[in-house]
C-alpha positions in Angstrom: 26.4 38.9 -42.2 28.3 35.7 -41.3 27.1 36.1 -37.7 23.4 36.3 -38.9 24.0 32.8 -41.2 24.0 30.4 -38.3 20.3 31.8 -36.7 18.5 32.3 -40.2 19.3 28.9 -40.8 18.6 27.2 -37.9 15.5 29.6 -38.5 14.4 28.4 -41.9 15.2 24.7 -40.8 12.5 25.2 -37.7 9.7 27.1 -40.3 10.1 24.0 -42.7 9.2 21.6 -40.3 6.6 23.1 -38.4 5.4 23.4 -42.2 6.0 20.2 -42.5 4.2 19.2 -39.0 1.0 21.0 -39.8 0.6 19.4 -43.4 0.8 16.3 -42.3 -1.5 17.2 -39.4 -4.3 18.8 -41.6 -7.2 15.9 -42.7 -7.2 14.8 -46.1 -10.2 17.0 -48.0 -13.4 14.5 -49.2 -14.9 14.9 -52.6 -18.1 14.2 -52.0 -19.3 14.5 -55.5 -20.0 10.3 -56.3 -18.1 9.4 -59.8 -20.3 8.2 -62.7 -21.5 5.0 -62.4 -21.8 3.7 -58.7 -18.2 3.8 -57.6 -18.8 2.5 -54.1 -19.9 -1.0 -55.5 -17.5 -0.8 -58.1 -19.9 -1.0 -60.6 -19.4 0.7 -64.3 -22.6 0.5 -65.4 -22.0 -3.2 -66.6 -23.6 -6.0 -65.8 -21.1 -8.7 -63.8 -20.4 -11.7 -65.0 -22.9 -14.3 -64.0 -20.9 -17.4 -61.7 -22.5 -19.4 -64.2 -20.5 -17.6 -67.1 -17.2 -18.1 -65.2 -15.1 -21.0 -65.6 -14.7 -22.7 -62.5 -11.1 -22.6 -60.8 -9.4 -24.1 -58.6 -6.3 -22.7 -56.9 -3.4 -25.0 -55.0 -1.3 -23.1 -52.3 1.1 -24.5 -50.4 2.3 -23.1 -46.6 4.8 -23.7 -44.5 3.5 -25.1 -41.0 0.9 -27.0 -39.1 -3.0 -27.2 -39.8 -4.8 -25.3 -37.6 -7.7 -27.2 -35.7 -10.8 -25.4 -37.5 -8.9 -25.4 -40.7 -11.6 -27.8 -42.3 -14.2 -25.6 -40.7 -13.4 -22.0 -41.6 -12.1 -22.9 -45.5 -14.9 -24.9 -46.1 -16.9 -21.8 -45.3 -15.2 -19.7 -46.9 -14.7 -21.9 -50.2 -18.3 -21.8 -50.3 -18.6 -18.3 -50.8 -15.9 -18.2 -52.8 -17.5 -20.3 -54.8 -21.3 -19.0 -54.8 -19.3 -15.5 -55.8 -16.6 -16.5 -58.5 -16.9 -20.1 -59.2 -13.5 -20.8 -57.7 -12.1 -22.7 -54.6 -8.5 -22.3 -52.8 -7.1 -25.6 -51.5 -4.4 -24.9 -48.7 -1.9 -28.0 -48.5 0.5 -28.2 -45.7 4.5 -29.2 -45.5 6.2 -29.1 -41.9 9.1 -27.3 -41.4 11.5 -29.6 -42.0 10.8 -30.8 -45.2 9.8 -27.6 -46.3 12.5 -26.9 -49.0 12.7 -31.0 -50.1 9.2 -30.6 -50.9 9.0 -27.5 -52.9 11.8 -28.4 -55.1 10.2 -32.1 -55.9 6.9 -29.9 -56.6 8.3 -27.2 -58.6 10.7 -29.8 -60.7 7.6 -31.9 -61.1 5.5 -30.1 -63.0 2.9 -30.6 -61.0 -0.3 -27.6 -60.8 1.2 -25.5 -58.5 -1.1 -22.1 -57.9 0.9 -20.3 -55.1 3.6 -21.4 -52.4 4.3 -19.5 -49.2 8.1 -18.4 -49.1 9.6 -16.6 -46.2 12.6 -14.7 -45.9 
């Protein structure tokens, strides 16, 4: 019996990951049934919230780095349909490298509106 321990083993080890192998192999099965409501739009069945109805919002984010050449460009575009959709607009402000952790200690001791700050580690 102590002889035949070694090969079952190594036997069950090799039928638990071919096992393995083909589940994760097999495709994920699609229920194609659609939930109630519209699902695919996210829509409950409510109406949304009109942009009108929303307050209007501005965030403040601060990176780490350089602006980019078409920065003005591409968040002005992109601020405008943020804005058309949820009545809100991101404003991006820039700190170099090495100032970076200066500047986010005078901002965050400050008490200045501070939204989001980009942190690396």
């Amino acid at each position: 019996m102590a002889a035949l321990r070694r090969p079952l083993s190594l036997l069950l080890v090799l039928v638990l990951a071919m096992g393995a192998l083909l589940v994760g192999c097999t495709p994920a099965a699609t229920d194609t049934t659609p939930p109630p409501g519209n699902a695919s739009n996210g829509d409950t069945g409510e109406e949304p919230p009109k942009t009108e109805d929303l307050p209007y919002a501005k965030i403040i984010w601060y990176t780490v780095g350089d602006q980019h050449a078409d920065h003005d460009e591409v968040w002005g575009r992109f601020n405008e349909m943020l804005k058309q959709k949820m009545n809100t607009e991101v404003d991006i402000k820039f700190t170099t490298w090495t100032d970076w952790q200066t500047k986010y200690n005078v901002l965050l001791t400050s008490g200045e509106q501070i939204d989001g700050i980009f942190a690396a580690n």
